[in-house]
N, C-alpha and C positions, 0 to 999 in steps of 0.2 A: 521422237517420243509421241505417246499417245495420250499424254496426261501427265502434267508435273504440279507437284505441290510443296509448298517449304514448310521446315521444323517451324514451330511457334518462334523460337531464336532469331530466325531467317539464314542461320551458319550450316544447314544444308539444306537440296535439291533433292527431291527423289522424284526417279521419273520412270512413268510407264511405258515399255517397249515395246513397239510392235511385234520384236521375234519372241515374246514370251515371257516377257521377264520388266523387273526392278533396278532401276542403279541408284545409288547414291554419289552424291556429287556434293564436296566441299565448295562454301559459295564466302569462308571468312575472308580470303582476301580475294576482293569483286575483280583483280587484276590478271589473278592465277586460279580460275577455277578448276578443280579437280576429282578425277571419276575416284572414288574408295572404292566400292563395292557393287557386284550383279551379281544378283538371284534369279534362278528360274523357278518359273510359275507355269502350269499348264495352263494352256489355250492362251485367247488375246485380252492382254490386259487393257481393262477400257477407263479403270476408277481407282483413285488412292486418296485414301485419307489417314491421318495424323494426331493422331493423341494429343492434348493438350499440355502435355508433359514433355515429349515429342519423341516417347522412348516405345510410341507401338506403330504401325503404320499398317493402316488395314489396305489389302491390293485384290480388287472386284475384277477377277476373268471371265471368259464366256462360261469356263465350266465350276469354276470353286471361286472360294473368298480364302485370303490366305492372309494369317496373320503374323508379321515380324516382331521381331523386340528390336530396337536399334541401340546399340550402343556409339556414344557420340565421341567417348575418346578416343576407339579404337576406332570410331568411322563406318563399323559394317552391319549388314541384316544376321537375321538370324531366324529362322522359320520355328515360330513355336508352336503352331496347331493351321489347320485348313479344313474346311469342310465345304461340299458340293451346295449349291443353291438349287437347283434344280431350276431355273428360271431360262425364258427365252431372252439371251441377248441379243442385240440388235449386232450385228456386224462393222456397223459405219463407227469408227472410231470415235471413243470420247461420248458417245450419246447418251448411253447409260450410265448413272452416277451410285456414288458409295458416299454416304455421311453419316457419322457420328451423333447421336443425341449429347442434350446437355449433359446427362450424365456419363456418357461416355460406357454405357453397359447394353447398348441399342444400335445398331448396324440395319441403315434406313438403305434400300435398294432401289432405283427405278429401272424397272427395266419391261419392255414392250406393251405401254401401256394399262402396266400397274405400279404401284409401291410394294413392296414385301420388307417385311420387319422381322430380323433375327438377333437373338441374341450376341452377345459377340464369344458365344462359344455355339453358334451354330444352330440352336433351338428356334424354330421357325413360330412366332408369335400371331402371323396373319398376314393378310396383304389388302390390300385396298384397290379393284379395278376401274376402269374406266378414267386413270389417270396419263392422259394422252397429250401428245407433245415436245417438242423439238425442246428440250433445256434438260434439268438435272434436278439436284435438291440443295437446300442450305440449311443448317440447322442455327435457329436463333440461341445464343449464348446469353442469358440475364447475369451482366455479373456482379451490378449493384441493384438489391428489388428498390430501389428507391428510386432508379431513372426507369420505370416501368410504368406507366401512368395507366394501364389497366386497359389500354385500349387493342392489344395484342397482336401488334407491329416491333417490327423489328428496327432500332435503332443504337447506332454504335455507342458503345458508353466510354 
């Protein structure tokens, strides 16, 4: 894989594949893990992220953003919309990242030396250049404003 990430839960794996595609993979019992589900996705998949709910998982290829609904008891994806980025991905696996805002309606992109911000149905907001460098993105989560002490750092609460 080229990029794995777990449900909020941690009771599954979904991992991005270098031939194009998505698995999920049961992780409830750490003894017997197990593949449920692959989906194909065009081009290389380099970035996944996860709903905070853990029932969408966004999957950032070279050529679209594709977005699943996961059902957890049945175990499998299910593609419910995808749209083109139009952005230059980097080739080298895993470089370019995909995150989630707090609110979870903002689909954050790096990719060759920008940000680019779309909606999570695809509406392109902007992008931001001259953002260069070997890493990804993290989106800060406030989930009580009360351990936020205004200084605008990210700390686990």
């Amino acid at each position: 894989p080229n990029n794995i990430v777990f449900s909020p839960d941690g009771q599954f794996l979904f991992a991005a594949l270098r031939s194009g595609g998505v698995s999920v993979l049961s992780t409830k019992i750490p003894d017997d893990i197990t593949l449920l589900d692959t989906e194909a996705i065009p081009g290389l998949v380099q970035s996944l992220a996860v709903s905070s709910d853990g029932r969408h998982l966004f999957a950032l290829s070279s050529s679209i953003v594709a977005i699943f609904s996961f059902d957890p008891v049945a175990g499998n994806l299910r593609l419910e919309r995808s749209f083109e980025h139009g952005l230059s991905i980097s080739p080298f696996f895993g470089v370019e990242q995909i995150a989630l805002d707090a609110t979870e309606t903002r689909l954050f992109i790096s990719a060759n030396g920008q940000v680019a911000v779309f909606t999570t149905f695809g509406l392109p907001l902007g992008t931001v250049a001259g953002v260069a460098g070997p890493g990804g993105l993290a989106i800060c989560r406030f989930e009580d404003k009360h351990k936020h002490d205004g200084d605008d750092s990210c700390r686990p609460v």
